[in-house]
DOBAFI-927462 format. One record per residue (C-alpha): x, y, z; residue number from 1; residue in three letters. Coordinates in nm, 2 decimals. Layout:
# DOBAFI-927462
r x=X; y=Y; z=Z; pos=NUM; code=ALA
...
# end
This chain:
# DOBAFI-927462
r x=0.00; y=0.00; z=0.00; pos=1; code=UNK
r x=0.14; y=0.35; z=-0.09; pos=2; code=UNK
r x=0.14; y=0.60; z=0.15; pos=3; code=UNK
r x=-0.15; y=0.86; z=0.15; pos=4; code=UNK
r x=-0.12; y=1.24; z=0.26; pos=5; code=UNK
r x=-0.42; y=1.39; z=0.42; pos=6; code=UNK
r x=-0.48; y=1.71; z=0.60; pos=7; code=UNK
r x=-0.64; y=1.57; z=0.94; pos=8; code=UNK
r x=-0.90; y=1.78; z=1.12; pos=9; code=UNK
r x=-0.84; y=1.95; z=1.45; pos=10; code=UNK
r x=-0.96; y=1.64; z=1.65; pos=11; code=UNK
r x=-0.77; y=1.37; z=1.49; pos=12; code=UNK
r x=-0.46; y=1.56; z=1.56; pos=13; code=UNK
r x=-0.52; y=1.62; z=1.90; pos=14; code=UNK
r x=-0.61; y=1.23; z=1.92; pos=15; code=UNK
r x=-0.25; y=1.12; z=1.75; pos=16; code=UNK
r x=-0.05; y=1.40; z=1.94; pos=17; code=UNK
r x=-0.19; y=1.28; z=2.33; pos=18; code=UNK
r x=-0.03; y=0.90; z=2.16; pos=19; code=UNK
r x=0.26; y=0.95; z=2.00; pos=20; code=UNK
r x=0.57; y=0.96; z=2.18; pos=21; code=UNK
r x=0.72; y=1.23; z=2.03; pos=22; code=UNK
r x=0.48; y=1.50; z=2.12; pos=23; code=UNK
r x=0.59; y=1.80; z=2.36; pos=24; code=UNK
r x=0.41; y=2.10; z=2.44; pos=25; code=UNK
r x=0.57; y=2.24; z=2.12; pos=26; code=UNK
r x=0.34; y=2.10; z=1.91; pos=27; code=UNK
r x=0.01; y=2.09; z=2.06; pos=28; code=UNK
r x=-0.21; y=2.27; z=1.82; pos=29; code=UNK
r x=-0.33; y=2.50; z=2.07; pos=30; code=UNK
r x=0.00; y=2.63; z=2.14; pos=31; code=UNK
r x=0.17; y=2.59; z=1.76; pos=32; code=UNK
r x=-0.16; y=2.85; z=1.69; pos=33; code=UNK
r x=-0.04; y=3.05; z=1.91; pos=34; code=UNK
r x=0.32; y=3.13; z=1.84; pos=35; code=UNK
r x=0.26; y=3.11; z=1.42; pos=36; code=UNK
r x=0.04; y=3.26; z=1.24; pos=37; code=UNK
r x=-0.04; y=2.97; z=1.04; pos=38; code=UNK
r x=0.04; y=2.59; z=1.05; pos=39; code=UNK
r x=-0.06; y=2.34; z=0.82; pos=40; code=UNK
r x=-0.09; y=1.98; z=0.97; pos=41; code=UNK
r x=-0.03; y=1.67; z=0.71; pos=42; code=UNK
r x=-0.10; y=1.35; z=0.82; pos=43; code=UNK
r x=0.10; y=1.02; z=0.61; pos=44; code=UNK
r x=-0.16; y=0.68; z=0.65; pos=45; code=UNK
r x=-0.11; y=0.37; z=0.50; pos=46; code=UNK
r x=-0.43; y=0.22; z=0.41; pos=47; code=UNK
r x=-0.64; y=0.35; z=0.69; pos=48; code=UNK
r x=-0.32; y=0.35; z=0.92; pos=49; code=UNK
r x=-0.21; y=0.66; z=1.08; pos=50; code=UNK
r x=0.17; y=0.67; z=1.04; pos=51; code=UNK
r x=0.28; y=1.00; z=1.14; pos=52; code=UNK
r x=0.20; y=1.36; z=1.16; pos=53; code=UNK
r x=0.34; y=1.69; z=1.05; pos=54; code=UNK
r x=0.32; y=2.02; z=1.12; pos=55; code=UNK
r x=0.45; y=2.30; z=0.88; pos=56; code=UNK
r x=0.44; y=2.63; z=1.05; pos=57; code=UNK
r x=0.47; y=3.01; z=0.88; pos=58; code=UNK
r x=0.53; y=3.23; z=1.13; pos=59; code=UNK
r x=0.39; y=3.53; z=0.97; pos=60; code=UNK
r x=0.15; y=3.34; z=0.77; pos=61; code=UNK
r x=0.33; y=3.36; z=0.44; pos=62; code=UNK
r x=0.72; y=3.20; z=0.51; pos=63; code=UNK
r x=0.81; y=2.86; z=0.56; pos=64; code=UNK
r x=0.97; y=2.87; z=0.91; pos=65; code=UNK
r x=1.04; y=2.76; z=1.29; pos=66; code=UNK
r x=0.87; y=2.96; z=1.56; pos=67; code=UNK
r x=1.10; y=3.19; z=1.78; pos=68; code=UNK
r x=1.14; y=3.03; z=2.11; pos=69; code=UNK
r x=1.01; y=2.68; z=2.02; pos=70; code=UNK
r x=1.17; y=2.32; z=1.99; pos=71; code=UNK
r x=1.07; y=2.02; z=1.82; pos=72; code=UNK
r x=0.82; y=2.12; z=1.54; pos=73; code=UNK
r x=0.86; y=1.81; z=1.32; pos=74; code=UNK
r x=0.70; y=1.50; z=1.28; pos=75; code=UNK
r x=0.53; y=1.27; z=1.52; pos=76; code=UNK
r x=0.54; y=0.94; z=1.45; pos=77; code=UNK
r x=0.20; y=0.74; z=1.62; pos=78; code=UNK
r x=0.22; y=0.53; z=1.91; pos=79; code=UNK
r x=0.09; y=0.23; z=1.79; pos=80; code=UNK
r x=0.37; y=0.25; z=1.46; pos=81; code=UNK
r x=0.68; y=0.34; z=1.64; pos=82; code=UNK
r x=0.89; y=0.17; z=1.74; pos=83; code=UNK
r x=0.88; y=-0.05; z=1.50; pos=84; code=UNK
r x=1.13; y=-0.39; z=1.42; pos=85; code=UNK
r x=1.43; y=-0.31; z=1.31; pos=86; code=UNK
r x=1.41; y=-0.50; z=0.98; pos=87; code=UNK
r x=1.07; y=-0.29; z=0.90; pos=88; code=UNK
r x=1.13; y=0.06; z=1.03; pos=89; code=UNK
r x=1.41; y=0.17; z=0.74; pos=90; code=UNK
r x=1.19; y=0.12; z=0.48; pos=91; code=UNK
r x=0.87; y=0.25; z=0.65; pos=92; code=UNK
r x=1.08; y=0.56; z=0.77; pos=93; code=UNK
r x=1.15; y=0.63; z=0.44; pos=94; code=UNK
r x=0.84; y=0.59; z=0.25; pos=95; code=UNK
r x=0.67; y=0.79; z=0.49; pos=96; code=UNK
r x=0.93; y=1.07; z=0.50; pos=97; code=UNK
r x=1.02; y=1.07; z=0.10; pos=98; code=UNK
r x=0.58; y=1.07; z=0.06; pos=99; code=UNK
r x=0.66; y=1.43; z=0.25; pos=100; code=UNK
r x=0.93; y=1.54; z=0.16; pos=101; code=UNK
r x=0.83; y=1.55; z=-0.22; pos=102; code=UNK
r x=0.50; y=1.72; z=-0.14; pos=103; code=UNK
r x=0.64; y=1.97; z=0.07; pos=104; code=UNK
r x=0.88; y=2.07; z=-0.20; pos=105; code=UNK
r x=0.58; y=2.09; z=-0.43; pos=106; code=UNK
r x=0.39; y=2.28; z=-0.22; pos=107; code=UNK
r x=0.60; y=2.54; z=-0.06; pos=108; code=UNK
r x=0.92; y=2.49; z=-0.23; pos=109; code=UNK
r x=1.14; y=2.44; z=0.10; pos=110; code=UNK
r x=1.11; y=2.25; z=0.43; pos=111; code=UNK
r x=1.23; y=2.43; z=0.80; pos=112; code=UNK
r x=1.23; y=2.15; z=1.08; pos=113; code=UNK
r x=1.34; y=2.04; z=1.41; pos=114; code=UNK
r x=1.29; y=1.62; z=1.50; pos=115; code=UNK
r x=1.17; y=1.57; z=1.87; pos=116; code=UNK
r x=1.43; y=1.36; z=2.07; pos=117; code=UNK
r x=1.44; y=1.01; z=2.01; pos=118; code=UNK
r x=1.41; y=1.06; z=1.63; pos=119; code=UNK
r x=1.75; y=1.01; z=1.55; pos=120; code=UNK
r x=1.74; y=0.86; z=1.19; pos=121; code=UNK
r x=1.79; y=1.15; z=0.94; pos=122; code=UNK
r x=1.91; y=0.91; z=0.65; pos=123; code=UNK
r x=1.59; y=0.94; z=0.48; pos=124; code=UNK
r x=1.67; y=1.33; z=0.48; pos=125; code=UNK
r x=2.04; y=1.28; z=0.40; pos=126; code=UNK
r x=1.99; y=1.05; z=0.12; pos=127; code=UNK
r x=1.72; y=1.27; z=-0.09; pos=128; code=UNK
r x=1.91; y=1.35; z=-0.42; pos=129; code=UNK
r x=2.19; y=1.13; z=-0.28; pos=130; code=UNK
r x=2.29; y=1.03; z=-0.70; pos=131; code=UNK
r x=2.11; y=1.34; z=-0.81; pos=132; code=UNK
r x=2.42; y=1.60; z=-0.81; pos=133; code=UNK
r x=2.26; y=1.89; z=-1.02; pos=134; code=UNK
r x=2.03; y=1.91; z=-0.72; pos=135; code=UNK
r x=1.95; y=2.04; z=-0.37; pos=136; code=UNK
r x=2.03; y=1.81; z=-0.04; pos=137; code=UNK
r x=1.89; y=1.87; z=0.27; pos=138; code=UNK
r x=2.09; y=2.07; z=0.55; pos=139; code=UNK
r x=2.14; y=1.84; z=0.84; pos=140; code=UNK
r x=2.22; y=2.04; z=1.20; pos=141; code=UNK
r x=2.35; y=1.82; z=1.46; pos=142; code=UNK
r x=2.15; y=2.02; z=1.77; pos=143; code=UNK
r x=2.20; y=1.94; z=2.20; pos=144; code=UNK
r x=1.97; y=2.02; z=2.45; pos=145; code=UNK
r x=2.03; y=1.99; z=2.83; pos=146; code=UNK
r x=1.77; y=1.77; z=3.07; pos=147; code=UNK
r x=1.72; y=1.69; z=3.37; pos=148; code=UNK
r x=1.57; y=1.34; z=3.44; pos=149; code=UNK
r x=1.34; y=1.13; z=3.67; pos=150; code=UNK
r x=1.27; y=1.46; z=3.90; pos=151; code=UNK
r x=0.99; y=1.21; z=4.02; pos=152; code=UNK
r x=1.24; y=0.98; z=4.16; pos=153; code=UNK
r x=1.50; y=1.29; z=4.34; pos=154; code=UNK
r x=1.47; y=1.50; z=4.62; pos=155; code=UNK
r x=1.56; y=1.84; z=4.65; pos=156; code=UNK
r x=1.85; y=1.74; z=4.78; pos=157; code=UNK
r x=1.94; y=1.50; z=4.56; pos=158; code=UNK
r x=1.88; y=1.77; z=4.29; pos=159; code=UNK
r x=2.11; y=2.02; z=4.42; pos=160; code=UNK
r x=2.36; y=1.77; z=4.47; pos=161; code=UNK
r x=2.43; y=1.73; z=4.10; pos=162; code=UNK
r x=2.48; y=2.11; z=4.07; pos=163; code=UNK
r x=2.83; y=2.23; z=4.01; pos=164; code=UNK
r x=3.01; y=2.29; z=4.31; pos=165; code=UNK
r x=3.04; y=2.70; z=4.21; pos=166; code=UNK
r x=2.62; y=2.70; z=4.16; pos=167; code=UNK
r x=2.58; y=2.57; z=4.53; pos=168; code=UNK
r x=2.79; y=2.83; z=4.68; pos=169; code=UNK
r x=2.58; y=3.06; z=4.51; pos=170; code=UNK
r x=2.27; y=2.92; z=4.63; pos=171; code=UNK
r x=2.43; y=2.92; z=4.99; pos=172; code=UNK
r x=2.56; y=3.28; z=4.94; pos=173; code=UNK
r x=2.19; y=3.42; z=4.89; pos=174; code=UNK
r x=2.03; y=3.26; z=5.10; pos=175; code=UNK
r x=2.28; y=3.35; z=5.39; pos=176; code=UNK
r x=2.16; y=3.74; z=5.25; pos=177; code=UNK
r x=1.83; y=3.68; z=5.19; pos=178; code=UNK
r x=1.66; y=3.61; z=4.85; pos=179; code=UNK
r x=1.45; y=3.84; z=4.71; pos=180; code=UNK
r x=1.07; y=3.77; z=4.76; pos=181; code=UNK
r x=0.89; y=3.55; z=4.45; pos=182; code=UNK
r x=0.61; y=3.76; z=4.31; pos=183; code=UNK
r x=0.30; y=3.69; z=4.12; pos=184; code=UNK
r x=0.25; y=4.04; z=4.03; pos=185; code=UNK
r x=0.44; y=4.03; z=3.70; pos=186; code=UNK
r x=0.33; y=4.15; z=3.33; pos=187; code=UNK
r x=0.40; y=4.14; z=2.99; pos=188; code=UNK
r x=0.61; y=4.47; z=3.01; pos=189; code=UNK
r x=0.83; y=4.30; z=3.27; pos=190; code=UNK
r x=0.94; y=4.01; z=3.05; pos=191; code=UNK
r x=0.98; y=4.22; z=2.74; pos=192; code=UNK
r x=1.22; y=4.46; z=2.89; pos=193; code=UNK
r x=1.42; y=4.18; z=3.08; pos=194; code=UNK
r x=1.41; y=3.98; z=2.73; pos=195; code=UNK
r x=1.55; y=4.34; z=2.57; pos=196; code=UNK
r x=1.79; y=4.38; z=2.82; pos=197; code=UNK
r x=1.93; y=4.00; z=2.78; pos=198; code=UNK
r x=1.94; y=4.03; z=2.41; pos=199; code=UNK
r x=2.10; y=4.40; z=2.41; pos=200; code=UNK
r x=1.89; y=4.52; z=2.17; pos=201; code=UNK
r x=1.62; y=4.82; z=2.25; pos=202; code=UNK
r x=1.48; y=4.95; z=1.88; pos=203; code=UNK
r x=1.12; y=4.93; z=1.78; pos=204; code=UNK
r x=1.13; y=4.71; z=1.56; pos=205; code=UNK
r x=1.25; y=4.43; z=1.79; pos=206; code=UNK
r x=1.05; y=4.55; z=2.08; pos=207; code=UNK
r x=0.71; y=4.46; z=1.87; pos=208; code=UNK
r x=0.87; y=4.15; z=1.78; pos=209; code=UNK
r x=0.93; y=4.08; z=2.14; pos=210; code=UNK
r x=0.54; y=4.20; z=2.26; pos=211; code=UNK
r x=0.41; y=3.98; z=2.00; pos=212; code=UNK
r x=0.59; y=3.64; z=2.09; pos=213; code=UNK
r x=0.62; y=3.74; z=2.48; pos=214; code=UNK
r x=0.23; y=3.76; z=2.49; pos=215; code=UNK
r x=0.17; y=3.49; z=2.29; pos=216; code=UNK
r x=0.41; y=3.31; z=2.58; pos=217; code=UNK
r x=0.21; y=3.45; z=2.85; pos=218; code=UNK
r x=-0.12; y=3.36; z=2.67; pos=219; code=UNK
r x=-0.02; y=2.96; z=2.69; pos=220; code=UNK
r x=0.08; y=3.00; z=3.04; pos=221; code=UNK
r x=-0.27; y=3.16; z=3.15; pos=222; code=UNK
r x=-0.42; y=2.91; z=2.96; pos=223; code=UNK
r x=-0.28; y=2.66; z=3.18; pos=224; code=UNK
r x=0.05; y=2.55; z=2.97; pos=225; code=UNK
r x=0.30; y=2.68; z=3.23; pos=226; code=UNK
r x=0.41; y=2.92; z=3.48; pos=227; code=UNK
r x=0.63; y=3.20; z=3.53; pos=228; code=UNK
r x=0.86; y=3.18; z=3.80; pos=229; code=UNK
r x=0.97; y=3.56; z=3.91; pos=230; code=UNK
r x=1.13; y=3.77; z=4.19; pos=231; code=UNK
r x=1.07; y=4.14; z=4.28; pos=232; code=UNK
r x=1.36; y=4.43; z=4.41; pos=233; code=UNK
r x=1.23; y=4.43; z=4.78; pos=234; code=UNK
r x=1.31; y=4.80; z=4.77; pos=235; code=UNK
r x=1.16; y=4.88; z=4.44; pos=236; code=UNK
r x=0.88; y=4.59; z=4.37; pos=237; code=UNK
r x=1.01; y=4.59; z=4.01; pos=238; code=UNK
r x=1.05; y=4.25; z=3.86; pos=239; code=UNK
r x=1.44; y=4.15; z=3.84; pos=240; code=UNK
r x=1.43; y=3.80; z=3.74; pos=241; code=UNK
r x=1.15; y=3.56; z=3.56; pos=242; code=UNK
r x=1.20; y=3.20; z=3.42; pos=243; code=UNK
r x=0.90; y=3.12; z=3.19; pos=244; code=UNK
r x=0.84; y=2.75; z=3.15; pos=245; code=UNK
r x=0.59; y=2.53; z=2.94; pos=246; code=UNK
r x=0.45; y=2.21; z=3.02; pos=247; code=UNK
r x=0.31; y=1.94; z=2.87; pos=248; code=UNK
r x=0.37; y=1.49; z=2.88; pos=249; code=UNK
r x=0.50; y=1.53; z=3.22; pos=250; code=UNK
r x=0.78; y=1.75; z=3.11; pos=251; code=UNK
r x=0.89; y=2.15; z=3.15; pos=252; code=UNK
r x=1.04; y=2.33; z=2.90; pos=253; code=UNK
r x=1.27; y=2.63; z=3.01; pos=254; code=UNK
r x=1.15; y=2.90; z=2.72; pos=255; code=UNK
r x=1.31; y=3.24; z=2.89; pos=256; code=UNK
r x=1.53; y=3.28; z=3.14; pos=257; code=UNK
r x=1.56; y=3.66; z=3.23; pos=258; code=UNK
r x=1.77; y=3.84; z=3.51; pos=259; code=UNK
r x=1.84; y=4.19; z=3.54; pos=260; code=UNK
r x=2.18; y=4.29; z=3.43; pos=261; code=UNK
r x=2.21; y=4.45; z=3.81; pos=262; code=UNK
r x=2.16; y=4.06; z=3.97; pos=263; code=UNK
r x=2.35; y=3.85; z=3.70; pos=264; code=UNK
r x=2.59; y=3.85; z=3.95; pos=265; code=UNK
r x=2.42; y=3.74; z=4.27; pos=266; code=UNK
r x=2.33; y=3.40; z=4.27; pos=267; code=UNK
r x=1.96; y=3.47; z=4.19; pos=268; code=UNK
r x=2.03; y=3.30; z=3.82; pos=269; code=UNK
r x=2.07; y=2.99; z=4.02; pos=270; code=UNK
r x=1.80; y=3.03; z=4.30; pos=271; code=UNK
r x=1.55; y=3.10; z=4.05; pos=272; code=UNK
r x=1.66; y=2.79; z=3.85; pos=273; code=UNK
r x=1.65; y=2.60; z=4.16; pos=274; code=UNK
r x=1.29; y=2.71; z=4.20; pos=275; code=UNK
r x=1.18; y=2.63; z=3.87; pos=276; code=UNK
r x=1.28; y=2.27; z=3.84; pos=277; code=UNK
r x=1.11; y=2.21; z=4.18; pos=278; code=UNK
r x=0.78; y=2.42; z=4.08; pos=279; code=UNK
r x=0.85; y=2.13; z=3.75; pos=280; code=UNK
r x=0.86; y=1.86; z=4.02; pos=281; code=UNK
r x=0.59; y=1.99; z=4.22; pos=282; code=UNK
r x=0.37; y=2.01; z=3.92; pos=283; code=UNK
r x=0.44; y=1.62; z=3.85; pos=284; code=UNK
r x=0.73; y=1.69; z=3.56; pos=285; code=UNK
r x=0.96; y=1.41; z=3.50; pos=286; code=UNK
r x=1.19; y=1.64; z=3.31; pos=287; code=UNK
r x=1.32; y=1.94; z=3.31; pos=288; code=UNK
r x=1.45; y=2.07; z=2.99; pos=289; code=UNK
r x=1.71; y=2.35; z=2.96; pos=290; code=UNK
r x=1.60; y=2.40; z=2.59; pos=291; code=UNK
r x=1.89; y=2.44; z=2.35; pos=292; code=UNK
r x=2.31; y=2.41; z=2.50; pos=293; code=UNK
r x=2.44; y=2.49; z=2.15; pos=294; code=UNK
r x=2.70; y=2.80; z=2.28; pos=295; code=UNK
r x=2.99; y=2.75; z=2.51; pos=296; code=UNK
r x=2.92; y=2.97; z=2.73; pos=297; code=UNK
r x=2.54; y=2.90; z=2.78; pos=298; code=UNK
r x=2.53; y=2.52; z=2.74; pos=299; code=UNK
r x=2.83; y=2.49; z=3.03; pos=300; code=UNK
r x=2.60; y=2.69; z=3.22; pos=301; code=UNK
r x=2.29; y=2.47; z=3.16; pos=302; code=UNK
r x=2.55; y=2.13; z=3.26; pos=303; code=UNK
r x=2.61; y=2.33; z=3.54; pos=304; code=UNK
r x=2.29; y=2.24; z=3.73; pos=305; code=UNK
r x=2.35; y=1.83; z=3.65; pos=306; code=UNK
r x=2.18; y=1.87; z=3.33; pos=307; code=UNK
r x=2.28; y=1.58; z=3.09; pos=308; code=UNK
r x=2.29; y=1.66; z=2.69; pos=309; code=UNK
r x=2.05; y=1.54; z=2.47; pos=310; code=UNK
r x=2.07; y=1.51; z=2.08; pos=311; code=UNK
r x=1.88; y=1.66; z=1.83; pos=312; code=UNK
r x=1.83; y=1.81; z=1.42; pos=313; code=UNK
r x=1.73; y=2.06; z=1.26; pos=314; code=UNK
r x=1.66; y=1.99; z=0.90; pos=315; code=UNK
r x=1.65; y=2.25; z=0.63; pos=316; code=UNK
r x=1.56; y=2.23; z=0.26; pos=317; code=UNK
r x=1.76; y=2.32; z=0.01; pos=318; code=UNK
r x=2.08; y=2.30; z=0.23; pos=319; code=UNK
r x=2.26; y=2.62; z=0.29; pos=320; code=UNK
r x=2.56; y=2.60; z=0.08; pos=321; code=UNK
r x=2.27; y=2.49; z=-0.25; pos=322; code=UNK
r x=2.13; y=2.83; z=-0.16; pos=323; code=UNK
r x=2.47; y=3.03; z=-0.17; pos=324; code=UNK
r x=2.58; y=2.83; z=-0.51; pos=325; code=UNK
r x=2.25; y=2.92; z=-0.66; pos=326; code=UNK
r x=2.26; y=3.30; z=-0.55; pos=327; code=UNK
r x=2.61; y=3.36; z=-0.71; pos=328; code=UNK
# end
């Protein structure tokens, strides 16, 4: 039976995204809605079969594209397909993907995705135009993350434990001063200037930018998808610090991390991290997820709290260097 490409109804892809195994909070439709203007789901069956599912997002409705802040918009593969046996999942694999790949070339002429983890097997991807040399290969981007696993089976203790020696200093230092106070009286403004101030840019243009994909942030977390974990000045009441998290399949997704420039230096980067993987564990999370250690400086930081590193890809079509060949 050949494989069949269908554009599923809202409920269906709820239905396979609660089963497949490669959902995160990422790609829940509710959310995906909310961060991109438009997303168009395609859903591979053979015979009546649900095989896997696939999101293509355009973030401002018109461009092929990934999301700011998100991981993991790819394919799903159903929970009653994969895994699969070994001697049956290379060729399914690539049936399935070569069914989309040639259909998403023909129907917006380039493909912008990031495989959830535990989908590993990018051959199918690698191998497109493999004796074709006139044309375009995919881009394949080795990607880590940084998690944190079985928080249902540590204690805070045991937790902390795994920190870097330097992070529980820190953690000792402030509280020995005092920590700040948490606060619940935060807003939209709060996490756009902290977001300005971490990225060093303050013009116009990139403030809308932030509003937009800061409130559509906050939107998912009033609607139940995550919480903000923040701190006030005790002097001022203004917000200093907030760590904005998303969760969904028993896992948390660190999506901002914000400190003032005038606390980076504290130990309040590490108390609030603290605080957010045990508000994860509180909330029943089994694993806390730095998202993204791809910089020296930020991924050592993310290790830094015991995190271990987790592979990933990003997968782009046509490949970068096709794209520079065909503009000179």
């Amino acid at each position: 039976m050949a494989i069949e490409l269908k554009s599923p109804q809202l409920d269906e892809v709820l239905d396979f995204w609660h089963k497949s195994p490669h959902s995160t909070v990422f790609t829940h439709p509710e959310v995906l809605q909310k961060v991109s203007k438009r997303v168009d789901w395609w859903m591979a069956f053979k015979g009546k079969q649900p095989q896997c599912l696939w999101p293509i997002c355009l973030p401002d409705g018109k461009q092929v594209g990934l999301p700011d802040l998100t991981y993991y918009v790819g394919p799903l593969w159903a929970g009653d397909v994969f895994p699969m046996p070994a001697h049956r999942w290379l060729s399914r694999m690539s049936e399935v993907y070569e069914s989309f790949i040639a259909h998403f070339i023909e129907e917006y002429d380039e493909i912008q995705t990031c495989l959830p983890k535990g989908l590993q097997d990018v051959r199918a991807f690698d191998w497109w135009n493999y004796h074709q040399p006139d044309k375009p290969r995919f881009e394949i981007n080795p990607r880590y993350t940084a998690c944190i696993t079985e928080l249902n089976k540590k204690s805070e203790r045991a937790i902390i434990s795994d920190f870097r020696q330097l992070r529980r200093r820190e953690l000792r230092n402030l509280e020995g001063l005092g920590p700040p106070p948490r606060t619940v009286e935060w807003d939209v403004e709060d996490l756009i200037r902290l977001y300005s101030e971490v990225m060093e840019r303050k013009d116009t243009d990139f403030q809308e930018e932030n509003r937009n994909k800061i409130t559509a942030l906050v939107d998912l977390v009033n609607l139940g998808y995550g919480e903000v974990v923040a701190y006030k000045d005790p002097k001022t009441s203004t917000t200093i610090a907030a760590c904005l998290l998303l969760f969904a399949k028993r896992e948390a997704n660190m999506v901002l991390n914000l400190v003032d420039i005038d606390w980076r230096g504290t130990g309040l980067p590490a108390w609030m991290i603290t605080e957010a993987i045990l508000t994860a564990q509180a909330k029943g999370m089994t694993c806390f997820d730095f998202n993204g250690a791809n910089s020296p400086n930020r991924g050592d930081d993310k290790h830094s709290y015991g995190a271990f590193p987790v592979l990933y890809f990003t997968i782009l079509y046509p490949g970068a260097l096709r794209i520079e060949k065909n503009a000179a």
